[in-house]
N, C-alpha and C positions, 0 to 999 in steps of 0.2 A: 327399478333400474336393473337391468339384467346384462352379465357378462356375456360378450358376444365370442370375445378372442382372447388368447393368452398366448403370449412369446414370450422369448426368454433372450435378453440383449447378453452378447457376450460381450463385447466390450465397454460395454458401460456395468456386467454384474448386474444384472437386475433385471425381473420382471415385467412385462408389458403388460397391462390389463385393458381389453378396449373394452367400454362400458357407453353406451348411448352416444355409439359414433368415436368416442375421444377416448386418448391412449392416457392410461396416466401409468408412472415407473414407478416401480415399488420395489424393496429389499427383498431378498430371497428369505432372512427372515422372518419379515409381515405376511408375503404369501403361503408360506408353512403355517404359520401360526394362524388366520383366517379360513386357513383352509378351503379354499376357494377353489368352484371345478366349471367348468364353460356350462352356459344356461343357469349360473346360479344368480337368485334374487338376493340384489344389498340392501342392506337395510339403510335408512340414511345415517346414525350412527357407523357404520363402517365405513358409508364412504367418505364421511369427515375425514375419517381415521386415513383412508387411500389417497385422499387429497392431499391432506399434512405430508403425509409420504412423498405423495409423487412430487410436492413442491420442495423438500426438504432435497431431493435428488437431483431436481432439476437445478434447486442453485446451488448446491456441491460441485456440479459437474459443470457447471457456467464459472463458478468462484475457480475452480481447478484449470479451465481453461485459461485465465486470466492470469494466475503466479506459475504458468507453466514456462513464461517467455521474460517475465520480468517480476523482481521480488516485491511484495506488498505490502503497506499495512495495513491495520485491522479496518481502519477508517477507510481506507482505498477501499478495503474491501465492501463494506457496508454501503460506500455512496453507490459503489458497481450495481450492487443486489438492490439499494432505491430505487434506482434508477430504470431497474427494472421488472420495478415493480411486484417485487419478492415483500411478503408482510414480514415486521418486526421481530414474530416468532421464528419464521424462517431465517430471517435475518441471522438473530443469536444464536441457535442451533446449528445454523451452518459456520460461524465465528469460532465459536466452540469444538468443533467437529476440526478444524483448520491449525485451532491453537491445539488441540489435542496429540494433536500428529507431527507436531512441530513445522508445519506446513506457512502459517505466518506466526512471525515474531518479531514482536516493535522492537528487543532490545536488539537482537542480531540484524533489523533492519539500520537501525540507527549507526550502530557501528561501523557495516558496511559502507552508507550512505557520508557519515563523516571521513570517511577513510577517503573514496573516492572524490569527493570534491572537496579534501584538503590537500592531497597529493596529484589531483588529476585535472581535477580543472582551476587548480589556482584561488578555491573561492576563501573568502575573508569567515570568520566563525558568527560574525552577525550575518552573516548572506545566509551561513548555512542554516544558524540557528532558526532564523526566520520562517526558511524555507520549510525545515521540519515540523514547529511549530501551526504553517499552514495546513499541514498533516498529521493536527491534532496530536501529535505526537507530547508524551509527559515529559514536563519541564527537567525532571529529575533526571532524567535518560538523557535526554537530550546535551543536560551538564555535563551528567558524569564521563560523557564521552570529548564534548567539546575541552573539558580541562587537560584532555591528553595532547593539546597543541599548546608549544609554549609560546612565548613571548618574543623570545627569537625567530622562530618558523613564521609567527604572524608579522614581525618586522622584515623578512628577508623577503614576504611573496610580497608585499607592501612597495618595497624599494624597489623588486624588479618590476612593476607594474608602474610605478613613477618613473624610473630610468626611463623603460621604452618609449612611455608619454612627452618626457623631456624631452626628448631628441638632443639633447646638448643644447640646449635653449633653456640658462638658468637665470633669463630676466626675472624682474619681479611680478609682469604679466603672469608668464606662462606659472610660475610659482601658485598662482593663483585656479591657475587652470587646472593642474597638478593636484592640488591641493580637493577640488570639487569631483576630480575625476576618483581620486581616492574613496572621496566620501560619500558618493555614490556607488562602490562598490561594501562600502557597509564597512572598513577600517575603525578603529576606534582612533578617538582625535588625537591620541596620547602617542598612537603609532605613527600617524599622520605625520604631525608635529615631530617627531624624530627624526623619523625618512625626509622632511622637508629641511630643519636644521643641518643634518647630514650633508643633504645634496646641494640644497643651496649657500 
């Protein structure tokens, strides 16, 4: 395999190497340290080596495009790089390289994430828990943040969410209607049960 081209990406930092037709990106690092000059023959042992590299770059800079517009976590991040068909080792190397940098972070994800759909969109701590949980998210995290919503805060989006549902219709129908509509947004029965006592 012999080196045809050599470019150099400024905006991506990094070396192009085209070798048998195909470009692969590599660190200014690795091409110092290989030392590599146009018409040189690789050995295959290096170009394992160029390969790693350029895949390692290629899902840095995929992974990067991805928490540029909205924030991650590590598991987001991982299905992204399955999905496209980045191997395992790439995978962790690129994970690590993200957590290194402070780039993603499940705890300041979580936080954010509980912040936002307890104040913004109104959701109940089992909606949220759930939902983070579907994003593998650790249970311990996911607590320590959900115990910062008390008991009142979950009673009062509870009641505004039955008020509206009411309409001033406090048959014993609608109680019932009330009551599922609750419990479909994930309330616990103990708050239900109050906001229902309450109001009806």
């Amino acid at each position: 395999m012999i080196v045809k081209k050599i470019n150099y990406s400024d905006s991506f930092n990094l070396v192009i190497l085209t070798i048998a037709g195909e470009d692969f990106f590599i660190s200014y690092d690795l091409y110092n340290e290989l030392n590599i000059q146009i018409d040189d023959e690789i050995s295959f042992d290096t170009y394992k080596i160029i390969l790693a590299d350029d895949q390692f770059n290629r899902a840095k800079n995929f992974a990067l495009s991805k928490i540029l517009y909205a924030q991650k976590t590590s598991f987001e991040i991982e299905k992204l790089l399955k999905s496209n068909d980045f191997n395992n080792s790439t995978i962790e190397k690129t994970i690590a390289f993200l957590k290194d940098y402070g780039l993603i972070d499940d705890e300041s994800y979580v936080k954010s994430y509980i912040s936002d759909k307890h104040s913004i969109s109104r959701w109940s701590k089992n909606k949220i828990r759930y939902s983070l949980k579907s994003k593998k998210i650790a249970d311990y995290l996911i607590e320590a943040y959900l115990d910062d919503i008390t008991y009142e805060e979950e009673y009062e989006k509870a009641y505004n969410f039955a008020n509206k549902k009411a309409q001033g219709d406090f048959s014993l129908e609608n109680k019932q209607k009330v009551y599922r509509y609750l419990a479909s947004k994930g309330f616990e029965f103990d708050i239900i049960n109050k906001v229902l006592g309450d109001m009806f």
